[in-house]
C-alpha positions as CSV (number, residue, x, y, z in Angstrom):
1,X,18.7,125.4,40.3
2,X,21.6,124.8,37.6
3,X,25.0,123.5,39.4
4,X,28.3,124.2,38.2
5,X,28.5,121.6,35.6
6,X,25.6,122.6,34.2
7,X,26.6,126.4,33.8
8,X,29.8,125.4,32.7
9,X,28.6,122.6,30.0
10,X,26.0,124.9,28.7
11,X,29.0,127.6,28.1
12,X,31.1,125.1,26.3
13,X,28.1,124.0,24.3
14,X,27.2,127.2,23.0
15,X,30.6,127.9,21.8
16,X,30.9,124.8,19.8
17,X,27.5,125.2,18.6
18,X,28.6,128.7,17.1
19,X,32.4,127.4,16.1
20,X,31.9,127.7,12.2
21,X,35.6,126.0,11.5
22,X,35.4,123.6,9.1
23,X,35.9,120.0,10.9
24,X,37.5,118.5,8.2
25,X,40.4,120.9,8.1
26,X,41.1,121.2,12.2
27,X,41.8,117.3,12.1
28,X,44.0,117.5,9.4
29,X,46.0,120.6,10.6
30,X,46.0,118.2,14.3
31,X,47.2,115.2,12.0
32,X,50.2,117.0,11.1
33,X,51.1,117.9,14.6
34,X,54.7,116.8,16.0
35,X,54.5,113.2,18.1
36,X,52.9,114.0,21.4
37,X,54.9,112.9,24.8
38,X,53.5,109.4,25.6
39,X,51.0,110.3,28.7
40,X,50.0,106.5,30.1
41,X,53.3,105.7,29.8
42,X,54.9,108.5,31.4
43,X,52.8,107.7,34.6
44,X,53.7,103.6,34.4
45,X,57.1,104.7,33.9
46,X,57.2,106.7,37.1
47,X,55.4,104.7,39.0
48,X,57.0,102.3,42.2
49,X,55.3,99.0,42.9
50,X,53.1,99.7,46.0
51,X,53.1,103.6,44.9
52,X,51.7,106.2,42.7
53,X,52.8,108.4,40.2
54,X,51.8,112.4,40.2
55,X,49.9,114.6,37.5
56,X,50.9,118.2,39.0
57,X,48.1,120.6,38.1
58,X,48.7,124.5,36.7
59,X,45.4,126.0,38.0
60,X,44.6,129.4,38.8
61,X,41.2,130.0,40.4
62,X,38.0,127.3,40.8
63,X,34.3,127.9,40.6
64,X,33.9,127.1,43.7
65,X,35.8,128.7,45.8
66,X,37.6,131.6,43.2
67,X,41.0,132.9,43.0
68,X,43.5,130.3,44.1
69,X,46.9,131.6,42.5
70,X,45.7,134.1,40.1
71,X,49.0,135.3,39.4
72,X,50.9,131.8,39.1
73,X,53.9,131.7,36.3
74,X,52.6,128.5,34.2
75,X,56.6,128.3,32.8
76,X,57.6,128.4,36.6
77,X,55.6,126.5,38.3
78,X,55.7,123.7,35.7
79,X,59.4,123.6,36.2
80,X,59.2,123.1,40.3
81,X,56.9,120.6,39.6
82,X,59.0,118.9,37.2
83,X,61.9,118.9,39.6
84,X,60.2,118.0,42.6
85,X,59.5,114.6,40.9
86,X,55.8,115.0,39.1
87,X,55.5,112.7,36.4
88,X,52.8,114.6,33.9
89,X,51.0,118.4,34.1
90,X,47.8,118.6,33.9
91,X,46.5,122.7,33.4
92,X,43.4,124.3,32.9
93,X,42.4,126.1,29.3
94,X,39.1,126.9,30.6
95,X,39.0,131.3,30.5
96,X,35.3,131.5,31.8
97,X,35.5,129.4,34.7
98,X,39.0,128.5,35.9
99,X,41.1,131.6,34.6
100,X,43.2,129.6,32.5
101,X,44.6,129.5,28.7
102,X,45.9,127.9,25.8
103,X,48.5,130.1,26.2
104,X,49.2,128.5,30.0
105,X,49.4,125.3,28.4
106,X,51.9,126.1,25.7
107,X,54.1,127.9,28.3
108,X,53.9,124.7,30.9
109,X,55.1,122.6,28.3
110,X,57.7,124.2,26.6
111,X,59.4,124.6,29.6
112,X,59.7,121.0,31.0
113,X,59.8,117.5,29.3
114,X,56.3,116.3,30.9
115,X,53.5,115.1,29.1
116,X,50.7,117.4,29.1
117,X,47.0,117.0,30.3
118,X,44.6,119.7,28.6
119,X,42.1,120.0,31.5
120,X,39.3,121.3,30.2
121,X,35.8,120.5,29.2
122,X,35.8,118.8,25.9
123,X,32.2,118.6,24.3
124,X,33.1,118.0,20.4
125,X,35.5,117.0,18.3
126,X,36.8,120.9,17.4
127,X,37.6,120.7,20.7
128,X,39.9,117.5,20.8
129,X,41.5,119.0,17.9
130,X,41.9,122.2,19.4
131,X,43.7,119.7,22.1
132,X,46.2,118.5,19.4
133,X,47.2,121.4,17.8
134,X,47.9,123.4,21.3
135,X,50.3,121.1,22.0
136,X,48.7,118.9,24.7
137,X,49.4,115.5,25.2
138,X,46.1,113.9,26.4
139,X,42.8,115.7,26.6
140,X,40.1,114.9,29.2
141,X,36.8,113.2,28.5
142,X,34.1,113.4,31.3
143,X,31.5,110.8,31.6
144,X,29.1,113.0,32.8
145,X,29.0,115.6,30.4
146,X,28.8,113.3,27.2
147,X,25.7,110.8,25.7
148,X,27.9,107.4,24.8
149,X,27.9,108.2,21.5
150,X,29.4,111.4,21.7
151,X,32.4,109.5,24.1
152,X,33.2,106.9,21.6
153,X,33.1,109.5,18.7
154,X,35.8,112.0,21.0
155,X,37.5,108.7,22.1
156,X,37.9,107.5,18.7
157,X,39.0,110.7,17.3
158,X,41.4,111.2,19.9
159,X,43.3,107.9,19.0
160,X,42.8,108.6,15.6
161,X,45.0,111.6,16.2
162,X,47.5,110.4,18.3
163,X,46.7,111.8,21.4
164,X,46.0,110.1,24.4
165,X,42.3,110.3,26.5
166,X,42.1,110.5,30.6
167,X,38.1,109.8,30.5
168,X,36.3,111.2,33.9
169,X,33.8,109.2,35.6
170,X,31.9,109.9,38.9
171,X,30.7,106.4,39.8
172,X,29.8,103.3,39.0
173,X,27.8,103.7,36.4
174,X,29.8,106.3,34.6
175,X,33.0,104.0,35.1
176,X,31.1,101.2,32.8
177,X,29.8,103.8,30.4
178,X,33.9,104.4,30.3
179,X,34.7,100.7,30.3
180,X,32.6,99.9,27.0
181,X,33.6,103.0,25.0
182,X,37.0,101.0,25.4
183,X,38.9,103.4,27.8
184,X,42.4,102.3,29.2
185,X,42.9,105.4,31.2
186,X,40.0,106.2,33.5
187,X,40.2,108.7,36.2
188,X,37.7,108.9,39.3
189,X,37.1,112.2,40.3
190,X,36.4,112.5,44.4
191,X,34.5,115.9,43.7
192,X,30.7,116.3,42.7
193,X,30.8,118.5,39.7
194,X,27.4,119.5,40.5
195,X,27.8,120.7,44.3
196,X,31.9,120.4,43.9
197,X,31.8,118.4,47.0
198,X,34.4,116.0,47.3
199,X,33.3,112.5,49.2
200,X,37.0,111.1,49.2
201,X,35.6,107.4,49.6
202,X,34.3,107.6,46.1
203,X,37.3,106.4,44.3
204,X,38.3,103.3,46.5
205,X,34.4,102.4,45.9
206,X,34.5,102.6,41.8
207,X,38.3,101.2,41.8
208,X,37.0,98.3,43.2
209,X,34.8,97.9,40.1
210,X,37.6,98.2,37.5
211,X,39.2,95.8,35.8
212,X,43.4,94.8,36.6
213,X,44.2,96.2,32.7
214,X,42.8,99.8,33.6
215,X,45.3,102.4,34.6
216,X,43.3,104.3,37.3
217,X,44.2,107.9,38.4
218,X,42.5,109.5,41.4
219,X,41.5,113.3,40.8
220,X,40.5,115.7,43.6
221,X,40.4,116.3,47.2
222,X,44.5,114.7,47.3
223,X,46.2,116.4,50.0
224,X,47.9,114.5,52.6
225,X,50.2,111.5,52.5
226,X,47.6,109.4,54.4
227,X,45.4,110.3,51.4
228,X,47.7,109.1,48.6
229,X,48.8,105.7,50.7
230,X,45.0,104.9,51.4
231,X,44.6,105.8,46.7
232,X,47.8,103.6,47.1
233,X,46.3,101.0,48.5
234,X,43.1,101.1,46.5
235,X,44.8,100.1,43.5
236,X,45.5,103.7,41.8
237,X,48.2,104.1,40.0
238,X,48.7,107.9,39.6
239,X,46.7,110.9,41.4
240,X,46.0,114.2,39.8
241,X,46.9,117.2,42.2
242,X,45.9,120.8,41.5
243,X,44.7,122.9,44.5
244,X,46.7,121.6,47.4
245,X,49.7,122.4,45.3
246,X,48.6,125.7,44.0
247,X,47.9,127.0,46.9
248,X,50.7,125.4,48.7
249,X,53.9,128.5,50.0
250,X,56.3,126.2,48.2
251,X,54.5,124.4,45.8
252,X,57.2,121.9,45.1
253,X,57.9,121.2,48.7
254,X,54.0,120.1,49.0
255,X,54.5,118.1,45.9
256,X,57.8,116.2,47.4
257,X,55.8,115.4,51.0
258,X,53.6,113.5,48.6
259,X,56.5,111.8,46.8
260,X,58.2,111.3,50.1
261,X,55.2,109.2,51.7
262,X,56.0,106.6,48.6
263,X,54.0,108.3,46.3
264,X,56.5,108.5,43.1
């Protein structure tokens, strides 16, 4: 029976396969693109020794488990999150899937002074232009839904533009897939992208595995301070947050009880 991942990667895949732009002129219209806002470095910047730093997630519904704020102001909420202390976005262009937009992501970031995560599923390299000339700041590479050649090929691209790469991995195996492409941002996901189960051991296992030079962010299944101290502790240096917040009465109030447990 196909899982999520495999619904949504065959989606995404069929797109590009039928996207008839020519290549050559996406990456020079994304070469000519304004500076981006320095992702790794925004998160190292806001990061305390012994603590984290937080990407804030604009997300409006999940595969899983549907509509979690539908109607959420992408301007808005960036700006609470930006106040209440985050130190990147992260949002969702996905339509299919997660409900969400370039047109969320340009919104998000012209109304703050974050770097910007394109959160999406990124299969070719129209799509990591696509990721430049929206405006993002770092696009996401998963692991699991690329061969190695096709990571090193987006990777390379995506410094080749200018813009930086969070690469996805699941495990071990995926974190030294990630390691030799030559990765220096590498998140760990908690949640299976197949059953979107999240095991919330799975990212103190892999950090264990990755080398001192890696900036490590921990994705999914983030909710509680006792969470982010025991990522904290792990070695992390940033975690991404989407659905606790989202879903949260006062968003920024559930981001700053994160931030408030030595988080930021």
């Amino acid at each position: 029976m196909p899982t999520y991942l495999d619904k949504i990667l065959a989606a995404h895949r069929a797109k590009a396969a039928a996207d008839e732009r020519d290549l050559s002129a996406l990456v020079r219209q994304a070469e000519a693109c304004p500076p981006v806002r320095p992702f790794a470095a925004g998160l190292r910047a806001a990061r305390p020794p012994g603590g984290l730093a937080v990407i804030a997630e604009v997300k409006r519904r999940s595969p899983s488990k549907g509509g979690l704020a539908p109607d959420l102001d992408p301007a808005k909420l960036a700006k609470t999150y930006e106040s209440a202390g985050a130190a990147c976005l992260s949002v969702l262009t996905d339509a299919e899937f997660f409900a969400g937009s370039p047109a969320d992501l340009a919104a998000a970031r012209s109304a703050v002074g974050l770097p910007v995560l394109r959160k999406d599923f990124t299969v070719s390299p129209a799509d990591v232009c696509d990721a430049r000339i929206m405006g993002a700041d770092a696009v996401l590479l998963i692991v699991g839904a690329l061969s190695s050649p096709e990571l090193r090929e987006l990777l390379d691209l995506a410094r080749h533009l200018g813009i930086e790469a969070l690469v996805e991995v699941h495990d071990e195996d995926e974190a030294e897939q990630a390691l030799s492409a030559g990765t220096t941002l590498l998140g760990v996901n908690q949640r299976d992208l197949g059953t979107f189960e999240v095991d919330r051991d799975r990212a103190v296992r892999v950090a264990a595995t990755l080398p001192s030079q890696v900036m490590r962010v921990a994705e999914s299944g983030i909710r509680t301070r006792d969470d982010a101290l025991c990522l904290a502790e792990a070695g992390f240096d940033a975690v991404l947050v989407g659905e606790a917040l989202v879903t949260a009465a006062d968003p920024g109030a559930a981001l700053g009880a994160l931030l408030g447990a030595g988080v930021c």
